[in-house]
N, C-alpha and C positions, 0 to 999 in steps of 0.2 A: 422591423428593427426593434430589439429589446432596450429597456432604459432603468431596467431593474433586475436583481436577481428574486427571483422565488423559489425558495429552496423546496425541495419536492416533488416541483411541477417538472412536468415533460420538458425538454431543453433540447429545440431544436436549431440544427446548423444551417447556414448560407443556404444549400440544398433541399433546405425544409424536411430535413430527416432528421430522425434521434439522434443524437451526439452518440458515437459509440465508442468511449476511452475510459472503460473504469479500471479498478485499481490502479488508480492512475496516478503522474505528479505535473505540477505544472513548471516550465522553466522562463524565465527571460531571460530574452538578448537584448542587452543593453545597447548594444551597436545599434541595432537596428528597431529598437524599444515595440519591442512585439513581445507576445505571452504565446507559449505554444503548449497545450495541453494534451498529454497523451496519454492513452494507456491499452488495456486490453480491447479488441473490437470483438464487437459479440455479435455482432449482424448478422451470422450463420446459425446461432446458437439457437437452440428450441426446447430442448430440454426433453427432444425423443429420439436424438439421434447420436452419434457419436463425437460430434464437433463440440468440442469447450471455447475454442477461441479461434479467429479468423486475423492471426498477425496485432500487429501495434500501429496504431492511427492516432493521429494525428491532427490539430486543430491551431488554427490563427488567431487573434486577438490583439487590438488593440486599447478597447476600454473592455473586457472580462464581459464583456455581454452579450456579444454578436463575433460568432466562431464561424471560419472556413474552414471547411472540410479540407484537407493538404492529402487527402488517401493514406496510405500504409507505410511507413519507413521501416519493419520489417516485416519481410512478407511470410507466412505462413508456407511450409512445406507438406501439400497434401497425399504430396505422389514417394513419400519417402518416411517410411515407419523407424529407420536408423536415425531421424532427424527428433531434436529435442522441441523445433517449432512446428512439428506435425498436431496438426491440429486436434486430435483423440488425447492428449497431451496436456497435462494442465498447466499454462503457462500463465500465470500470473504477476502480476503488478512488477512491469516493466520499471527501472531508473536509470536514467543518465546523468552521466557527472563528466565533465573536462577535465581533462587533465591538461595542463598548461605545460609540462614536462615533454610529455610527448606529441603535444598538439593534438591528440586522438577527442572523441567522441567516445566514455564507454559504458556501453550498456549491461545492466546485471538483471537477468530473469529467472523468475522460480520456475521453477518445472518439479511437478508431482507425478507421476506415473501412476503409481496407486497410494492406500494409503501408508506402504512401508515404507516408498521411493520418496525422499526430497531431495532436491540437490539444484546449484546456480547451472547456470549456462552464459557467459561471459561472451560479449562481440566487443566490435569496436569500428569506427570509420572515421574520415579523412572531414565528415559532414554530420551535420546534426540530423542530417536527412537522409543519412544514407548513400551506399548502402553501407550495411554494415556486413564486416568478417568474423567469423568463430574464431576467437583465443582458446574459448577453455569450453569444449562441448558438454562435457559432464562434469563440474567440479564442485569438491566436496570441504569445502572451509574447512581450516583445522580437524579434517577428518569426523565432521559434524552434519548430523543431516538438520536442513534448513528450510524456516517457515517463512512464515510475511517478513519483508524487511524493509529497510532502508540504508539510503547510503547519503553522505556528508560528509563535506569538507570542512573544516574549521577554519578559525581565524588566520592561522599559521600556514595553510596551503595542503595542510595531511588529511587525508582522507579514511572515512571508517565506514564499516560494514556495521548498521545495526539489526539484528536478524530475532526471531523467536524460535529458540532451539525446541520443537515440537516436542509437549508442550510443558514445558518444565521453569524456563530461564528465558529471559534474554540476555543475551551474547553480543556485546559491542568489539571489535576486532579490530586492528589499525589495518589499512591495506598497503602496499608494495606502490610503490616511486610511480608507478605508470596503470594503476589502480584497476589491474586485469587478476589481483590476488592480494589473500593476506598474506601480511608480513612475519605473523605468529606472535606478535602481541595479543593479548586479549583480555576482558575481565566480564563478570557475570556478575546479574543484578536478579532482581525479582525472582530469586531460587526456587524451587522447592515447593512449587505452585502445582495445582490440578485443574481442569478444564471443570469450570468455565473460571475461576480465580485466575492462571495462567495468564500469563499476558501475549499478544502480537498484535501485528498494526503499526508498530512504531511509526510515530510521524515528529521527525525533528526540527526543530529551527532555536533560533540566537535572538537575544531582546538583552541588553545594555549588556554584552561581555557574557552573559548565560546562555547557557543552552537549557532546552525545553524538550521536552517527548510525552504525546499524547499516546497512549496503549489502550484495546480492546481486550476485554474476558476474550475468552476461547470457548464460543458454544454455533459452531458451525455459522451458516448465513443468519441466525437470529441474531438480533445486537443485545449490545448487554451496555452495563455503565461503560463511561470512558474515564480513565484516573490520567494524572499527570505526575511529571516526576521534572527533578532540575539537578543541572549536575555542573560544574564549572570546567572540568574535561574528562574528553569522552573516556578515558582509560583511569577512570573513579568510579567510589560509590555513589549513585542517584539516590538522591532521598526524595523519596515520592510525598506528594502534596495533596492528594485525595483526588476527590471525584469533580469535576468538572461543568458540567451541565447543569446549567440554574432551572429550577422548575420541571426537572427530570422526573416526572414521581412517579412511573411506569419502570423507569430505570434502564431504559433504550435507547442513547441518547440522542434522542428525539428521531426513533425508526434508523439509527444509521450507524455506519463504521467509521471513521474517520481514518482519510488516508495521509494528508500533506495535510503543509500550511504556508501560504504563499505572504511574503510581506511584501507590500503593492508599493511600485515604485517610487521613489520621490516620496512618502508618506510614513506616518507612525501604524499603518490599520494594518491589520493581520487579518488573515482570513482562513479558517477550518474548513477544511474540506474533505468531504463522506461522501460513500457510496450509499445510498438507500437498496441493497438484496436485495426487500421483499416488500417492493412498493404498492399491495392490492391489501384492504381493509382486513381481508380475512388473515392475509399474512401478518398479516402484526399482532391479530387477537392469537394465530396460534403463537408465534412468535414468544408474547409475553408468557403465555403457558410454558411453553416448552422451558423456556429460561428457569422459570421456578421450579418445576418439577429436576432441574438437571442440579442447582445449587441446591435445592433440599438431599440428592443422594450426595453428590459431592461431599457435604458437609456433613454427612454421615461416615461419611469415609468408606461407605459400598459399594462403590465403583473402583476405587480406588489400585485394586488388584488388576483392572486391565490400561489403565492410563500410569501403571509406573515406571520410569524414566529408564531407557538404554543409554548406559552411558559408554559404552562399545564403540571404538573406532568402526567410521564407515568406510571404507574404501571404497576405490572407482567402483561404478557399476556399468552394464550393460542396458539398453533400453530394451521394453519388454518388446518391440515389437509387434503390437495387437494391438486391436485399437479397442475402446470400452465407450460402455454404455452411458453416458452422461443424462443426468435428470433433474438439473438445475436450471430453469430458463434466465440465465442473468442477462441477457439480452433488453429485459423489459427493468431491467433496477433503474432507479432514478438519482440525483445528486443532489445535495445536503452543501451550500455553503454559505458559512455564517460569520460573522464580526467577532473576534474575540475581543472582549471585555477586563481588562487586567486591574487586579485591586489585590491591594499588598503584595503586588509580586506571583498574582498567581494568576495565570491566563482562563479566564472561567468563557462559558456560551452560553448563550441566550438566544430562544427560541425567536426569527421571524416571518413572519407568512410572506412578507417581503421588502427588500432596504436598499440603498441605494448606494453605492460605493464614496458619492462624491458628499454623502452625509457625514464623512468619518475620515473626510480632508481636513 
């Protein structure tokens, strides 16, 4: 039984196995005051073989410390290459959000094919657990191809699509009554950006009437800072508030990406929560290299002739049908979560090797 978090360390479930739900977000049911964390399962994943991802898993919790395994609520399609949850398929950082309209569950996933192909894939179900049904197999947001995102609902009950238009902008979008589509509202922030400066990752939440969104550079699975931004509604300008991580001086914030931010029931405490990629010593010494050497051409403006923005309507596409080679073992990443720290209004993190939830009641 755990009685702390330690951000970093190996995090294993009920089963005594690795937790496998990254890109993940965490939801509560207040009914029934459980925490359910889920995301990508990588449990197939090696990083020599053609599998990216083995479905969406699932975890239980009632004090964030000690998770039961629940298995898959969506299952991977191995035997069907027309399918967008075939596993050679890069389906990333699942999100669910209710709709109280239609009583649905609905789920929104990235799906990459290669690196020209992005596009959602929209289910939905009667349960939070499935199963879920395809609304929308291939769909292409305001005719936009789509990176990390997020989804949220506001005060008001309307719900927005926060996405990284690869990699140029982020793209916040109102969605449609039954939040299986956008509505064709939309407005753009962080323009006009280049990888690693670009921003995705969006991770949103609400503190006294504001909304908040934590964003990552764009320099593949190496992390980079983490900046913050606050906006009073989602269809305005954000004005960004800086960087984030206290005592960051590597400028990784702290080995991680951050995906959500969960505020813990009954309570004032928030809590940041990242994927640690590249959790092995050497990974992070290249890591830090590699960062620097991609921000010094960046900001030379040398690269800049192959990362320049299509802004070309995408249409439906076809799935390629072939499966590929994958060479990333994210299987073995680790979790990063921490206490945000709020001073003047601005949600800062602070590194700890390890803290206790009920320190911060």
């Amino acid at each position: 039984m755990c009685d702390s978090i330690r951000p970093g360390e190996l995090w294993l479930d009920d089963q005594v196995k690795p937790i496998q739900a990254h890109g993940f977000s965490v939801f509560y049911d207040e009914a029934n005051q459980m925490y359910y964390w889920y995301g990508e399962n990588k449990e197939k994943t090696d990083g020599k073989g053609t599998i990216w991802h083995w479905g969406v898993r699932c975890y239980s919790s009632k004090d964030l410390y000690n998770w039961k395994d629940l298995g898959l609520i969506i299952e991977p399609t191995p035997d069907d290459l027309d399918s967008p949850l075939h596993p050679t398929y890069c389906m990333d950082r699942p999100h669910i959000i209710y709709c109280e309209k239609t009583k649905k569950y609905v789920c929104w996933l990235k799906v990459m094919c290669d690196v020209t192909s992005q596009f959602m894939c929209v289910m939905q179900a009667d349960n939070f657990f499935g199963p879920y049904e395809t609304v929308h197999k291939i769909l292409k947001p305001l005719k936009m191809d789509t990176g990390d995102f997020a989804l949220y609902k506001d005060r008001n009950g309307d719900a927005f699509f926060i996405f990284d238009r690869p990699h140029f902008e982020v793209v916040t979008a109102k969605l449609t009554d039954d939040y299986c589509d956008v509505a064709g509202e939309y407005v753009e922030n962080y323009k006009n950006l280049f990888p690693p400066f670009s921003r995705e990752a969006p991770a949103v939440f609400e503190k006294d009437g504001r909304y908040y969104m934590y964003t990552s550079g764009t320099s593949s699975y190496y992390p980079n800072p983490t900046r913050v931004c606050v906006f009073d509604e989602f269809l305005s300008e954000y004005r960004d508030l800086g960087l984030v991580c206290i005592d960051d001086a590597d400028g990784t914030s702290f080995f991680s990406q951050f995906t959500c931010v969960l505020k813990v029931s009954n309570s004032e405490l928030y809590i940041a929560m990242a994927d640690r990629w590249k959790p092995t010593p050497f990974q992070q010494k290249f890591g830090k290299m590699y960062l620097s050497i991609v921000e010094k051409a960046m900001s030379s403006g040398r690269h800049k002739n192959i990362t320049e923005p299509d802004l070309s309507p995408k249409e439906m596409m076809e799935l390629p049908k072939k499966t590929f080679k994958r060479h990333e073992n994210t299987s073995i990443s680790r979790y990063v979560w921490l206490p945000i720290e709020w001073k003047n209004n601005v949600p800062y993190i602070r590194w700890h090797d390890e803290w206790r939830i009920e320190d911060y009641l």
